[in-house]
N, C-alpha and C positions, 0 to 999 in steps of 0.2 A: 425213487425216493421211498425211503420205508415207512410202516406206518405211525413209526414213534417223530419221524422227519414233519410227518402231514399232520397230526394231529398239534403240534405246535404250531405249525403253520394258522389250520382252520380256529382250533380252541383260541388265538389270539385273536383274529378274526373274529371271533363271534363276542368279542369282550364290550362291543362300541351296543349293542343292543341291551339295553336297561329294563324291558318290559318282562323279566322275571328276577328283577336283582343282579346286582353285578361285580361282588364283592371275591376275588380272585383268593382262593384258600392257602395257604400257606404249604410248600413243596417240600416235599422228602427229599436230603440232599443226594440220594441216592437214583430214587426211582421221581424226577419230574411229573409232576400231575398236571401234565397240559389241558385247558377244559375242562377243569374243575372248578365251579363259582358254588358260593352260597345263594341260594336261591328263598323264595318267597313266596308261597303258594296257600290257600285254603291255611293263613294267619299261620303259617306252617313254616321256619327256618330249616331247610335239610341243602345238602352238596348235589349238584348236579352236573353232568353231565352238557358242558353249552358245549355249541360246535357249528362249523358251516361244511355242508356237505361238496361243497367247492367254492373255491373265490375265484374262479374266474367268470369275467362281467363283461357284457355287452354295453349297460349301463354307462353312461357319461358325467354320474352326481358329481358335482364340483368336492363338496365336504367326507366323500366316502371313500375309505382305503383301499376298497375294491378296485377304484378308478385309476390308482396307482402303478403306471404302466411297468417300473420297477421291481413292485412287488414278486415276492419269488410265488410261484401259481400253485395249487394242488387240490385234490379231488380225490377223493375217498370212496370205492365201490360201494354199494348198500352193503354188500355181505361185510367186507373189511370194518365199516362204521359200526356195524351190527356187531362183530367181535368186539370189538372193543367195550363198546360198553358192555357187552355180556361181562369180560371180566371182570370191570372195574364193577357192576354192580354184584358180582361171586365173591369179591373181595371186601365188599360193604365201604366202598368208597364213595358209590353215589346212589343217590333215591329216585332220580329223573331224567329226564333225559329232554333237553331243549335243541332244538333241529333247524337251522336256517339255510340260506342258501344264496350264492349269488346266481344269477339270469346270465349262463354263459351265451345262450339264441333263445332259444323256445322256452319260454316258462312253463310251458305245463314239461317235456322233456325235463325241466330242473325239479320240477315237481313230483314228477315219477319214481324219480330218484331220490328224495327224501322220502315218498309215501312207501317203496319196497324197504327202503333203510325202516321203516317204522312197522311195516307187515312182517319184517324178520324178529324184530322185537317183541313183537306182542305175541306173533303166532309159535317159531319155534322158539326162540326164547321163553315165550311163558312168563313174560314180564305184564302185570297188572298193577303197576304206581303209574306215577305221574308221567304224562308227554306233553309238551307244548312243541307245536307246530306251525312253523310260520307260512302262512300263505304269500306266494310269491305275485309282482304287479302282474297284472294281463295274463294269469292263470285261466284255465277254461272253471267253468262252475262245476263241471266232473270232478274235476280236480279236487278241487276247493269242497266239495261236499263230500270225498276221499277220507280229506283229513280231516273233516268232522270228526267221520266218524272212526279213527282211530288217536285221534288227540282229548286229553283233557282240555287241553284250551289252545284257542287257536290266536295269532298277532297275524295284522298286516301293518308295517310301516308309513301313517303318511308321511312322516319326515317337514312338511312345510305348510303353515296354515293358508293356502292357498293355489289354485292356478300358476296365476301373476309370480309367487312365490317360487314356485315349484319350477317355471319353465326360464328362472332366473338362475337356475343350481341345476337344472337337467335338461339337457335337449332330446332323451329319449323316453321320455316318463309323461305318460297321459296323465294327468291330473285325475279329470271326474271317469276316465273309462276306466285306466288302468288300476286304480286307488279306490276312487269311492264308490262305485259300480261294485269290487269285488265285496267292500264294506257291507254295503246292499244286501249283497246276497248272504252276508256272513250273519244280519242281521235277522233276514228271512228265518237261516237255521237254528238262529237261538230263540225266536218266536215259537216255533213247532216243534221245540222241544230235540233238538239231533246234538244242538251246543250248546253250554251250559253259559260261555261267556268268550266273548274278544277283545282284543287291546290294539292299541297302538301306540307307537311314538312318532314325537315331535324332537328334530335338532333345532337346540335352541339359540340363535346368535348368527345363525351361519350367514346370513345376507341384511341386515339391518332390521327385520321384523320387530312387532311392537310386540308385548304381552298380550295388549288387548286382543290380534291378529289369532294369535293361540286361542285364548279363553272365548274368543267367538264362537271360532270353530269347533272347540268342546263343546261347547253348548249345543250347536246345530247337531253335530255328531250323537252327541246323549239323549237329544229329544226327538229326532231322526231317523240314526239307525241301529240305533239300542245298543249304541258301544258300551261298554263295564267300563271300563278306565283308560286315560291315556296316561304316557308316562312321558315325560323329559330329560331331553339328555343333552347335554351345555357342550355347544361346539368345541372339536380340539382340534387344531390343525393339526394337517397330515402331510407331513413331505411328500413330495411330487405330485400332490393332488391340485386341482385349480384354486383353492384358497388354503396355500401353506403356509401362505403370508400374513394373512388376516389373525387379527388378536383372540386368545382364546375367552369363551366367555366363564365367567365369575359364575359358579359352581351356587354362592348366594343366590342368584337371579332365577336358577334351576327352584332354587327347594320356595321362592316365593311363588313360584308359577303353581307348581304343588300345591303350599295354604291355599292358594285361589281356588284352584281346580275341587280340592275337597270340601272347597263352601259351594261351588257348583253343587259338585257330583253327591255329598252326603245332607250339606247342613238347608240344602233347596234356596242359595241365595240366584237369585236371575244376575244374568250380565250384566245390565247394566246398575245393581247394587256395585258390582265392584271394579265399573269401572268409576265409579264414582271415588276408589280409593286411588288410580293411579294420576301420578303427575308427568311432570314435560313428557310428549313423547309415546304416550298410550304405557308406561313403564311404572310396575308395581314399586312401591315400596320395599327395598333390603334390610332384614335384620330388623322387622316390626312384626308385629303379630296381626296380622291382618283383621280375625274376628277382633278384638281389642279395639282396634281403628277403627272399625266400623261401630261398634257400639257407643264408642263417645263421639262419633261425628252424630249417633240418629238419637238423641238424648230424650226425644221424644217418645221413643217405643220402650224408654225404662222408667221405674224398676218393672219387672218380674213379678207377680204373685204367682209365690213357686206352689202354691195349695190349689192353685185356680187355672195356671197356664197349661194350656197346647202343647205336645211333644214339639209341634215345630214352632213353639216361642222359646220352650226352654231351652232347644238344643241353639237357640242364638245369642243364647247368653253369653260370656265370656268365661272358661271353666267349666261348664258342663256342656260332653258330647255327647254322642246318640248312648253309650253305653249308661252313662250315670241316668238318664234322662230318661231312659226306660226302665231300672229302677223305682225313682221316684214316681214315674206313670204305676210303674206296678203294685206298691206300695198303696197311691193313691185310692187304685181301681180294689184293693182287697179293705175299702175303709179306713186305712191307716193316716193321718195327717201328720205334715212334717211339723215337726216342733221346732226345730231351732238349728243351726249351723253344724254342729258336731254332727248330729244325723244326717244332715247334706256331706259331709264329709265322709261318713261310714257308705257312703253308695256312692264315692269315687269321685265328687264335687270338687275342683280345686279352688278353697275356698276364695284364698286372698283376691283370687282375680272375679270369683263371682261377685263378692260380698258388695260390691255398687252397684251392680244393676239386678241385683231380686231384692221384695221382702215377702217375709213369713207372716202371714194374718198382718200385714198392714206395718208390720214392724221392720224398723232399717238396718242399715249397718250400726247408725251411731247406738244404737239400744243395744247392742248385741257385744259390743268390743270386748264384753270381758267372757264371750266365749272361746276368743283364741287361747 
């Protein structure tokens, strides 16, 4: 197989993992750019470089294409993966390079083999941008403290918010050793300063799970073991896998899990503010804006005085996030006082949605209408 054969093979392979973006770029009809996504980094939109350094899997996940005994198989030497992207980054096609891998026996073995694919990168290549590095289940902590230190950022997948979850979709996948043990230690290294930050994902739909099931486990995960972000990604069946049959889930249900997650992880709301927002089922609300919901169900924490409030009252307002909000903080803290809505607007306020739950010196929306 050559290596234009395998890199379509892996680059489509590594298209199901969403924790750097996963928006597939548009191909030269000529020259195919297999593994090429737009990626996401440091607030940063640039082309990378996604790719699995083999898919063949020892693995049994019911929802993963690796499992796919059909599937056609390939494996890419370090040095070969290594050429490759040397060119494409000589060609100014890509800025980074994201690295994953299926567990064909030995994890740390599969391991080895993306850390020299990434020692050829850095060292004779002389590549100093971006690498994300996924740590594989049941790697040794050698390993895993490897690719510390040759990645900007490191993802382990848990894929399912639970055990229970997990041994319902894999009968080879340790839950707390293999998953959140390595977490553990991932968390260890971004304490003491070797990693800046780790991710994970969660498939979302693949066996009945509730939201709440997710957003639990976010939260233990975040105050725990110092995880930066999880990321979601809406089951898709897969031919020949154990659930090829099963409906895929609504892409909507994806980006609600998200709202939640970022009133976890930025706006500091606790779990159980929002589980307070879902119905039947532990299941978020679709196509609602979740801060919105929540602010007119707690009618009692409004209005706002936006001259007198806490960054973390303000940012629960509806319409202003952490950026406007530390503005207004900063304004404040140099003696400056808000006056009136246009100047919440000039620091990124989106008014219409705030203008019910603040007022300014005491004054409401209805005083104000003829500032729109």
């Amino acid at each position: 197989m050559n290596t234009l054969e395998k890199l379509k093979i892996l680059g489509a392979g590594a298209k199901y993992d969403t924790s750097c973006g996963g928006d597939e770029r548009k191909k030269h009809p000529e020259q195919p750019l297999y593994g090429i996504y737009n990626a996401i980094a440091y607030g940063k939109c640039f082309p990378m470089l996604k790719v699995l350094q083999t898919n063949s899997c020892a693995h049994d996940c019911k929802y993963c294409v690796n499992s796919c005994r059909e599937r056609a198989r390939a494996t890419f030497e370090p040095g070969e993966l290594a050429g490759v992207f040397g060119e494409f980054a000589k060609k100014g096609l890509v800025e980074g390079l994201f690295l994953s891998s299926a567990v064909g026996g030995d994890p740390d073995l599969a391991s080895e083999r993306m850390l020299e694919t990434a020692e050829i990168v850095r060292g004779k290549l002389g590549f100093g941008g971006y690498i994300h590095l996924k740590a594989l289940p049941g790697a040794s902590r050698d390993c895993i403290e490897r690719l510390c230190g040759l990645a900007n950022r490191v993802s382990i997948n848990i894929e399912a918010p639970s055990a229970g979850r997990m041994n319902e979709l894999s009968s080879t996948k340790a839950f707390r050793n293999d998953i959140l043990r390595r977490m553990g230690w991932l968390g260890q290294m971004k304490r003491s300063g070797r990693l800046t930050n780790f991710t994970t994902q969660f498939v979302v739909g693949a066996n009945g799970e509730s939201d709440l099931e997710y957003l639990q486990m976010c939260e233990w995960m975040y105050g725990n073991l110092g995880l930066w972000r999880a990321y979601f990604s809406s089951f898709s069946p897969v031919r020949g896998t154990g659930l090829e049959r099963r409906i895929a889930e609504s892409p909507l249900r994806e980006h609600a899990l998200y709202q939640a997650d970022w009133l976890l992880r930025v706006y500091g709301f606790r779990f159980e503010e929002i589980e307070g927002l879902t119905g039947k089922g532990g299941r978020l609300p679709v196509g609602e804006d979740l801060k919105l919901k929540y602010a007119n169900s707690r009618k009692e924490l409004y209005p706002v005085e936006v001259n007198e409030a806490k960054f973390s009252e303000l940012i629960w307002v509806p319409g202003i996030g952490p950026t406007s909000a530390s503005r207004i903080m900063k304004a404040r803290n140099a003696g400056k006082k808000i006056s009136g809505l246009r100047e919440l607007g000039d620091f990124g306020v989106a008014l219409k949605r705030a203008a019910n739950f603040i007022v300014i010196d005491g004054a409401g929306r209805q005083s104000r209408l003829g500032e729109y």
